[in-house]
C-alpha positions as CSV (number, residue, x, y, z in Angstrom):
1,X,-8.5,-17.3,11.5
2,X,-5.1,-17.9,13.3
3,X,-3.5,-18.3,10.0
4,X,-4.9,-15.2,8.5
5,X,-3.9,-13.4,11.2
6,X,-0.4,-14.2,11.2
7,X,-0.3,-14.1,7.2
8,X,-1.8,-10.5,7.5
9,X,1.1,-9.1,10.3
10,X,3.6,-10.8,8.5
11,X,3.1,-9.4,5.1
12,X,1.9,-5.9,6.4
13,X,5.4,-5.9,8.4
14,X,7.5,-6.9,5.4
15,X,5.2,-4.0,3.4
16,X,5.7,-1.6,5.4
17,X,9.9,-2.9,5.8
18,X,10.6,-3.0,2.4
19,X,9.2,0.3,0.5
20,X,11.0,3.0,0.2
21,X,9.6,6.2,-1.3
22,X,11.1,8.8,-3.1
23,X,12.7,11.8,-1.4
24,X,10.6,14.4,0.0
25,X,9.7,17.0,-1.7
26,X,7.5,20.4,-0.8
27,X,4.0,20.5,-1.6
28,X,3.2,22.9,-4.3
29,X,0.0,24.6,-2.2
30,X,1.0,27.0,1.2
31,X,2.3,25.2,4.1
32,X,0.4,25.9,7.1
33,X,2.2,27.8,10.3
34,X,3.4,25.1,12.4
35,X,1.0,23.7,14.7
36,X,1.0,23.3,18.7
37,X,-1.7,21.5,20.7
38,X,-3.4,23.4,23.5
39,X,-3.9,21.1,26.3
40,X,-6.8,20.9,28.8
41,X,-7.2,18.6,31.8
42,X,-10.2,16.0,31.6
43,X,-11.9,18.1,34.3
44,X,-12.1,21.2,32.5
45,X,-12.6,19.2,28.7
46,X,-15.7,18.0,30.6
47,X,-15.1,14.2,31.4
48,X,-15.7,12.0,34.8
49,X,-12.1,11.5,35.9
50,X,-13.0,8.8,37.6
51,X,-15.0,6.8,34.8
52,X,-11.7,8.0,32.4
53,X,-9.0,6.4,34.4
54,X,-11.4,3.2,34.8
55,X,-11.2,3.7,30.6
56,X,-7.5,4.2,31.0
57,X,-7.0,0.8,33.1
58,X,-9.2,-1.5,30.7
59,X,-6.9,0.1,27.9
60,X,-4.3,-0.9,29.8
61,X,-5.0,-4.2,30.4
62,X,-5.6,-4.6,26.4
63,X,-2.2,-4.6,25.4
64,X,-2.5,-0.9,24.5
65,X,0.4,1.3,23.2
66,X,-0.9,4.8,22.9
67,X,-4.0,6.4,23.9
68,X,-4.7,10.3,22.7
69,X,-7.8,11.9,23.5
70,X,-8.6,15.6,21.6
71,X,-11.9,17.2,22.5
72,X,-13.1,20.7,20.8
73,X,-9.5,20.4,19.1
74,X,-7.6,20.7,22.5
75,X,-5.5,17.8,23.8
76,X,-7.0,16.2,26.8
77,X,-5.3,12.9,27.1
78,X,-1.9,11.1,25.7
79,X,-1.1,8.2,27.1
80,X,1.6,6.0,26.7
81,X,2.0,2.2,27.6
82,X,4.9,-0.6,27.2
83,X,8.1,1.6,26.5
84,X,6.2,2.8,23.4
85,X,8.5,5.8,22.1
86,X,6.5,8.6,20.9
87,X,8.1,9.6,17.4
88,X,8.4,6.1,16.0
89,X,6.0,5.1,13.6
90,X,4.1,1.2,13.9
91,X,1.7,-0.1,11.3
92,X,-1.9,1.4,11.1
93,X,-3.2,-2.0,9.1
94,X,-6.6,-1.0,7.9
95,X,-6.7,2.7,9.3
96,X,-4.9,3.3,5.7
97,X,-8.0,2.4,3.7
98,X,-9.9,5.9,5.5
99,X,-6.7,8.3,4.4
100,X,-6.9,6.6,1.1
101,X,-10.5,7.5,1.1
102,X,-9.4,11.0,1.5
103,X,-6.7,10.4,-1.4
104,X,-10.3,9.4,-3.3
105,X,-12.0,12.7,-1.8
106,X,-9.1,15.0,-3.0
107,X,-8.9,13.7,-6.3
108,X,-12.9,14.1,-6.9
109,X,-12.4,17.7,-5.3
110,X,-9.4,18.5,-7.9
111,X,-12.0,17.0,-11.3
112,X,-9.5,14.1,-11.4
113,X,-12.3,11.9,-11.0
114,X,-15.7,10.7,-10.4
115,X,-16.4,8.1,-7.9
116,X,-19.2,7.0,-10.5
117,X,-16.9,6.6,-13.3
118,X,-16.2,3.4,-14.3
119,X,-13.3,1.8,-12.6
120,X,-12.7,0.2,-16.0
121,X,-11.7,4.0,-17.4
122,X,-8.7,3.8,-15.6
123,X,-8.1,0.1,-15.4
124,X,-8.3,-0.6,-19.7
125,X,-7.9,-4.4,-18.8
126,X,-11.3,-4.6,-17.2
127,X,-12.6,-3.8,-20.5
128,X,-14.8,-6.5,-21.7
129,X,-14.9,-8.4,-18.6
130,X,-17.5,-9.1,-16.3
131,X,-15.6,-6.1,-14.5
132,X,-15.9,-3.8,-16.4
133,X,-19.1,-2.1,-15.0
134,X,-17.9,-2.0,-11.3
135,X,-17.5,1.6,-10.3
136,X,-15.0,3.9,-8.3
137,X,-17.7,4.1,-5.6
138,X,-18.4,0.1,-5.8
139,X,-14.3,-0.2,-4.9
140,X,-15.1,2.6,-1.8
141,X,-18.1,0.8,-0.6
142,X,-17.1,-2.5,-0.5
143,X,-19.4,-3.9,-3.2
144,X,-17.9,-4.3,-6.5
145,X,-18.3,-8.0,-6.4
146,X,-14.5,-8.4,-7.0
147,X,-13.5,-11.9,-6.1
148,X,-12.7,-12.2,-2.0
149,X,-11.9,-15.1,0.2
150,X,-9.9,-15.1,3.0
151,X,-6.7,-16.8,1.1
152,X,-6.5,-14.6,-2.0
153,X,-7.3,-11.4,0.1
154,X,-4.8,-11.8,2.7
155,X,-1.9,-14.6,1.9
156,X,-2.2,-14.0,-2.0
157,X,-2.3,-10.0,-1.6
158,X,0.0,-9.2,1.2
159,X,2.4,-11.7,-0.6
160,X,2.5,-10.6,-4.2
161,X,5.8,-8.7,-5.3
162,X,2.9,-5.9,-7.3
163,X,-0.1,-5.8,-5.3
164,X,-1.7,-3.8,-7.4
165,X,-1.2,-6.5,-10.4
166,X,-2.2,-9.1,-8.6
167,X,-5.7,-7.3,-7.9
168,X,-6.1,-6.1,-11.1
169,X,-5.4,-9.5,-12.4
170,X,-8.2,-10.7,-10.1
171,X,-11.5,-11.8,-11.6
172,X,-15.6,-11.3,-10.6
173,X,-17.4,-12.9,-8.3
174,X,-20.5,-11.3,-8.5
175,X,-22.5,-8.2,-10.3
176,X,-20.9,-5.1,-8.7
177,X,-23.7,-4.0,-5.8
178,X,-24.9,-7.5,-5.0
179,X,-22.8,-8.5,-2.0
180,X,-21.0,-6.8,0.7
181,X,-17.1,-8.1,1.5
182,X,-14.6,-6.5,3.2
183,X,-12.1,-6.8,0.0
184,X,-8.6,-5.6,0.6
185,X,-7.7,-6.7,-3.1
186,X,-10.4,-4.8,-4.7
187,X,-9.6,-1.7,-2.3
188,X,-5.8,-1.9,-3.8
189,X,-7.2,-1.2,-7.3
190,X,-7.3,2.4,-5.9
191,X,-3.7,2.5,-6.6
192,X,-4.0,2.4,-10.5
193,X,-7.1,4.5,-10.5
194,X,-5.7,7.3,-8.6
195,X,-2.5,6.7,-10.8
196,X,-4.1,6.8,-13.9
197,X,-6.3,9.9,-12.9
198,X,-3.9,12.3,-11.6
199,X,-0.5,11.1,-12.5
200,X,0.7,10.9,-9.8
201,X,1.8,7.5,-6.8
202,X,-1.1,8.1,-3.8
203,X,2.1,7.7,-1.5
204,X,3.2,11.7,-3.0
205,X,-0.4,12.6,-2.7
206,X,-0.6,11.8,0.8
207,X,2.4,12.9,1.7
208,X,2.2,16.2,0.1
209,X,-1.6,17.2,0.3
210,X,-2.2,14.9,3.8
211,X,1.0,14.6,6.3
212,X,3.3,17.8,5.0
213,X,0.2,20.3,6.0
214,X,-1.2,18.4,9.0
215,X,2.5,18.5,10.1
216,X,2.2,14.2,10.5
217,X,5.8,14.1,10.1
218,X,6.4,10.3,11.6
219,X,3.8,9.3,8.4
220,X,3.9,7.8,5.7
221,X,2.3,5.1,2.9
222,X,4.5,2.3,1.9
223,X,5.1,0.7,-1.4
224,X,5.3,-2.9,-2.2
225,X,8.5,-5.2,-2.6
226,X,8.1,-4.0,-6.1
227,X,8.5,-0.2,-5.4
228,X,6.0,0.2,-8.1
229,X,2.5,-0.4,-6.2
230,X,1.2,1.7,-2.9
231,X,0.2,-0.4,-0.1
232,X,-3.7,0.9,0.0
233,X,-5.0,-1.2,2.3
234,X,-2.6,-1.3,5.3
235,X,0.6,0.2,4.1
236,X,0.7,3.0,6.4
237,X,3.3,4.0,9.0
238,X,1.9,6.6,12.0
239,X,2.0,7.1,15.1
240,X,-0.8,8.2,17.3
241,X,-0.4,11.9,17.7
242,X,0.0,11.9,13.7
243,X,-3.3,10.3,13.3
244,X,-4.9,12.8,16.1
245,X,-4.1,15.5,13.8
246,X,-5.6,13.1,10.9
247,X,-8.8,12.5,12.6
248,X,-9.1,16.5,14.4
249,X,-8.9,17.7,10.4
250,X,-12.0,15.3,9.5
251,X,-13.6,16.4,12.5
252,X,-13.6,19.8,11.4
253,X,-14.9,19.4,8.5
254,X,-11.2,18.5,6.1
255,X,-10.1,22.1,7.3
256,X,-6.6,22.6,8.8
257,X,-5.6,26.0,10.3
258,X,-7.5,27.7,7.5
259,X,-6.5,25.2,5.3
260,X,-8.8,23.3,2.8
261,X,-7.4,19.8,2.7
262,X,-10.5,17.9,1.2
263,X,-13.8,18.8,0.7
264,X,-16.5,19.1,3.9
265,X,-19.0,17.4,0.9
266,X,-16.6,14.6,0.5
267,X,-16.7,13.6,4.1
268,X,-20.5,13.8,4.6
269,X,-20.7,11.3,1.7
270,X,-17.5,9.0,3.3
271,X,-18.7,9.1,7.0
272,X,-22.5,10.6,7.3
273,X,-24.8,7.2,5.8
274,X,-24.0,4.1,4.8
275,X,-22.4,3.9,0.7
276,X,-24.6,1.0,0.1
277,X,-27.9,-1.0,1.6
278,X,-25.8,-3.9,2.4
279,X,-23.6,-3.3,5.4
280,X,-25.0,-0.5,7.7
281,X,-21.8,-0.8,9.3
282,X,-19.6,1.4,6.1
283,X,-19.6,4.0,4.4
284,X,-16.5,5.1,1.7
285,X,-13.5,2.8,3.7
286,X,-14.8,4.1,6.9
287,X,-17.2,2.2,9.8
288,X,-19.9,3.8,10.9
289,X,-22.3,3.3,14.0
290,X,-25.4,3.6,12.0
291,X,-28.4,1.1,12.7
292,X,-29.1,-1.7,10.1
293,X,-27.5,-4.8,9.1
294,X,-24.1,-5.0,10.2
295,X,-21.4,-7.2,8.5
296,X,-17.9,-8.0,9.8
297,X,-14.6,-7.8,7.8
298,X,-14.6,-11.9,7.3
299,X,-18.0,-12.2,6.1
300,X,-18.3,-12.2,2.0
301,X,-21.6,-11.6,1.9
302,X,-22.7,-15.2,0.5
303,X,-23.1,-17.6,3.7
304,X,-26.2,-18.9,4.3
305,X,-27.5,-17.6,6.5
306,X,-25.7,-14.4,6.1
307,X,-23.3,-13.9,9.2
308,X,-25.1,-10.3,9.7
309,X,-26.2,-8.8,13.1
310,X,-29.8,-7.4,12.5
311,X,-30.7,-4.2,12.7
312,X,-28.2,-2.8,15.6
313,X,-24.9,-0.5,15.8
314,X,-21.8,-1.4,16.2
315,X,-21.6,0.4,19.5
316,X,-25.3,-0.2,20.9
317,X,-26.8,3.4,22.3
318,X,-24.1,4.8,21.2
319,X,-24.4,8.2,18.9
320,X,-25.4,7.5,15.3
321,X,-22.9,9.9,13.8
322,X,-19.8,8.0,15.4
323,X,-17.9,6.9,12.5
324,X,-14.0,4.8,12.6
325,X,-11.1,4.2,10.7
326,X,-10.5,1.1,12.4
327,X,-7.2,-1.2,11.3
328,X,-6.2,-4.6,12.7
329,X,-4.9,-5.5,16.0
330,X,-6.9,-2.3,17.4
331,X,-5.4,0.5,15.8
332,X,-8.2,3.1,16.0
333,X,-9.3,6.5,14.9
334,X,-12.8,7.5,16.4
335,X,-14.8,10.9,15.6
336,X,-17.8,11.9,17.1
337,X,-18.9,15.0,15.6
338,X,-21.8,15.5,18.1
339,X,-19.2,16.1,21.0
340,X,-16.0,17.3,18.9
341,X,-13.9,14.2,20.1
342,X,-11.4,12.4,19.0
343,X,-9.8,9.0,20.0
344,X,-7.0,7.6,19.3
345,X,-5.9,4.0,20.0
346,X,-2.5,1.7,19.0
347,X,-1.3,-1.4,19.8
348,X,0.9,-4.1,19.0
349,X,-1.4,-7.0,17.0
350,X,0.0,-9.7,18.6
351,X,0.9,-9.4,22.3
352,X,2.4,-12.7,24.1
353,X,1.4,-14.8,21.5
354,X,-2.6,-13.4,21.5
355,X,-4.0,-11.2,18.8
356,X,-5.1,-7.7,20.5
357,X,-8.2,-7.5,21.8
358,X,-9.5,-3.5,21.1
359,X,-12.3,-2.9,19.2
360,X,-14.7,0.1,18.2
361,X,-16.8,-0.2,21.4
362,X,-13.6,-0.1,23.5
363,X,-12.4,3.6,22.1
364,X,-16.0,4.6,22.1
365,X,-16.2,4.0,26.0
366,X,-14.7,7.5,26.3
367,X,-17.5,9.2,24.3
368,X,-20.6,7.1,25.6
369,X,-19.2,6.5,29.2
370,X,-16.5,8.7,30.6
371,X,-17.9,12.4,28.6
372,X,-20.4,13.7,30.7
């Protein structure tokens, strides 16, 4: 686990070092007028102040960089730990994988694609392979049945000079649907597909259809050492004020200031019921608190017995329409639509020689302990 750990920082760092993406250029829809948080204290945004600043020193204590807080689209809390400077961006690991389900959810909105189309459509040299029926959605859910283990996923990935080659290049494991594994190889597929189906690299898309209108201008998805190959499943650079604005625009429903950025259909299907019946815990590259059987990121679905926790949430009690773009080391983006709040959490992944400890249930203390 050590190894994998230091194999994943390692590579994400030198992903996110060595891509360089093409000059900026304007989006061709409206830009929205610039945008300026309102602020409200804790008191008036209807927390226990006292129960926050216990949340704020076990935050704290975790190694934590940045800590934003937005309740009914009003800033309430941004924090700042460790000399952390405001504007500079730090990896989001895995909290890519939910703005490139968003990239997906744009796409589908434009009648680019289908999440049921054949991934093969798009990817001819699945074509006669045991690949060849996995779907668009199977790559979203986690269940395609591309071939995972811990080595190939995170060492072979992270390392390859094409990332998106080397998943391609990957073979089956097992009929698309039939297990559950947290498979940042097959997620990188995405790249080609959303390639092939609007011509265009998913770093422009989200750059000019995500970060330009939400005004995320410290943001951006990096390429591989090849230049050629987005980094889809933890190629992106943020900062946590940029992904506050992410998170506030899927909490209202993929609407920014009048804005349609992606369709309110295509987040009920991401965030609002598990994409498949094997992981409660996921929808389409997001987590969700829903009750069922919930698998972890290292679990491929095949142990025996399965390492599954039966039939509970990942935050116990906690309200079933929570949902997370959750990255490693602790970098965090929680929604809960029931109370119009948003947490933000980053951190540095390894801190004095220990991975970061911060987890779902740690950002979701604000919602389930600290809001009244």
């Amino acid at each position: 686990m050590k190894k994998t750990a230091a194999a994943l920082v390692g590579a994400c760092m030198l992903v996110a070092a060595c891509a360089s993406p093409a000059p900026v250029s304007k989006p061709s829809s409206t830009m929205a007028p610039a945008f300026n948080w309102e602020r409200v204290s804790p008191k008036d945004a209807g927390f226990d102040t006292k129960k926050l600043n216990e949340v704020f020193a076990e935050t704290d204590a975790l190694k934590s960089a940045c800590l934003v807080v937005v309740k009914d689209g009003k800033l309430v809390v941004e924090k700042y730990w460790r000399g952390e400077d405001p504007e500079k961006p730090r990896v989001a690991f895995s909290v890519t994988k939910s703005v490139v389900s968003t990239l997906v959810g744009i796409a589908q909105d434009d009648g680019d694609l289908r999440i049921i189309d054949r991934a093969s459509q798009y990817i001819p040299e699945w074509n006669g392979t045991d690949s060849e029926t996995v779907t668009v959605r199977n790559l979203l859910a986690n269940d395609s049945g591309r071939k995972w283990d811990p080595k190939t996923d995170y060492s072979g990935l992270f390392s390859a000079d094409n990332m998106s080659e080397y998943a391609v290049g990957l073979g089956q494991m097992a009929p698309p649907g039939k297990v559950w594994a947290y498979n940042n190889s097959a997620i990188q597929t995405l790249d080609r597909i959303l390639i092939e189906a609007t011509g265009r690299r998913p770093y422009e898309i989200a750059r000019d259809r995500i970060f330009e209108p939400l005004g995320m201008s410290n943001s951006r998805i990096s390429s591989d050492s090849s230049g050629q190959s987005t980094g889809m499943s933890a190629g992106m650079l943020t900062t946590c004020m940029d992904l506050a604005r992410f998170g506030l625009m899927i909490e209202q429903g993929g609407v920014w200031q009048g804005q349609r950025i992606v369709s309110e259909e295509w987040i009920a299907d991401a965030t609002g019921r598990a994409s498949q019946k094997l992981n409660a815990a996921y929808g389409y590259l997001w987590w969700l608190n829903r009750a069922g059987d919930v698998r972890g990121p290292l679990d491929d679905g095949s142990s025996a017995p399965p390492v599954v926790q039966a039939r509970r949430q990942l935050v116990p009690g906690g309200p079933k329409d929570m949902f997370s773009a959750m990255g490693f080391g602790g970098q965090i983006v929680l929604i809960d639509p029931a109370s119009r709040t948003v947490v933000v959490r980053m951190g540095d992944p390894n801190v004095d020689g220990q991975l970061s400890r911060y987890d779902i249930p740690d950002a979701a203390r604000v919602v389930t302990y600290a809001l009244k």
